[in-house]
C-alpha positions as CSV (number, residue, x, y, z in Angstrom):
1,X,76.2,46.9,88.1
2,X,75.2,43.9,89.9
3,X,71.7,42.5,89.5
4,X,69.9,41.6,93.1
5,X,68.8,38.3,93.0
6,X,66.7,38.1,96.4
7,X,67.5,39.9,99.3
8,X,71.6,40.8,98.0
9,X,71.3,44.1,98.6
10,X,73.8,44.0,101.5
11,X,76.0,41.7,99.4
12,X,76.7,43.1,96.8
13,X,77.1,47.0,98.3
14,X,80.6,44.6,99.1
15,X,81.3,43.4,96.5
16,X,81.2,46.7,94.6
17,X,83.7,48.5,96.6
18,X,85.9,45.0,95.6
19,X,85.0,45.2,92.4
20,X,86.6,48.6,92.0
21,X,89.6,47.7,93.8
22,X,92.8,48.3,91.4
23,X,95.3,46.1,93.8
24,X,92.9,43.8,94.4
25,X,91.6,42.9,90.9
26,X,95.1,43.2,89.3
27,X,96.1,40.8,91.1
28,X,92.9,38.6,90.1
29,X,93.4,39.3,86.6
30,X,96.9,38.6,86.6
31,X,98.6,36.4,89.1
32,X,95.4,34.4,90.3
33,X,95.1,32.5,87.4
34,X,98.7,32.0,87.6
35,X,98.5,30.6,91.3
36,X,95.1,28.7,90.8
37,X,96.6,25.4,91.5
38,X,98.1,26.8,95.1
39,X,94.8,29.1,95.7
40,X,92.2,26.5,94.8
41,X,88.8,27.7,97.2
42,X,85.5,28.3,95.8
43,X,85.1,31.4,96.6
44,X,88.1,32.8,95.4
45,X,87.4,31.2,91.9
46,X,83.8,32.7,92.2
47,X,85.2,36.1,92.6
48,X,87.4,35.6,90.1
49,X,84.7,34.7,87.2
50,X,82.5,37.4,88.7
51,X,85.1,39.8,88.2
52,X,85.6,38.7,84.6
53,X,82.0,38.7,84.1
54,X,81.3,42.1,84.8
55,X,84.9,43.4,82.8
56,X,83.0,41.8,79.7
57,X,79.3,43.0,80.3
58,X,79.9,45.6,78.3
59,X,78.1,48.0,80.9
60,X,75.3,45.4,81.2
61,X,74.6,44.1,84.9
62,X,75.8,41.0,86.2
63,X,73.6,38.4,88.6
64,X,76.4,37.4,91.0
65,X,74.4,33.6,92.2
66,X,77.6,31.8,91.7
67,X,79.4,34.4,94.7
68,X,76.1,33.7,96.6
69,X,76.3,30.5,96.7
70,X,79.6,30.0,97.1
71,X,79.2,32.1,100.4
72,X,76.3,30.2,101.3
73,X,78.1,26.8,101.3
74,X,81.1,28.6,103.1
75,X,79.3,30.4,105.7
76,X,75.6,28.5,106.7
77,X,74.1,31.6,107.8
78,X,74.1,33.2,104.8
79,X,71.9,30.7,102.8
80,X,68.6,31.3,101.3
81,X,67.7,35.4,100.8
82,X,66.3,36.0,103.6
């Protein structure tokens, strides 16, 4: 699971549904790091170590701060936990 670091709640009932996405993290886990060089956002990359992160928990939960921020320097509004 994800750990909530603030007020993530909202956040991170998205990023599970992600998370659990077979097309999505197949193609994360095996063509992004491939394509890195053509793909190169923050956000993207953030996603990608989250999603590695949680595959080698080993059922422990994972504090997502590095998707957080990388939202909050793409997207002003959603900086700070408020």
């Amino acid at each position: 699971g994800l750990r909530n670091i603030g007020n993530t709640c909202f956040m991170n009932s998205i990023l599970q549904p992600l998370l659990a996405s077979p097309f999505l993290n197949d193609y994360f886990l095996n063509q992004f790091a491939k394509e890195k060089h053509q793909r190169q956002t923050r956000l993207a990359q953030t996603y990608y170590e989250l999603l590695k992160s949680c595959r080698n928990s080993g059922g422990s939960s994972v504090t997502p701060s590095a998707i957080k921020n990388a939202v909050s320097r793409t997207v002003s509004q959603f900086s700070g936990y408020g």
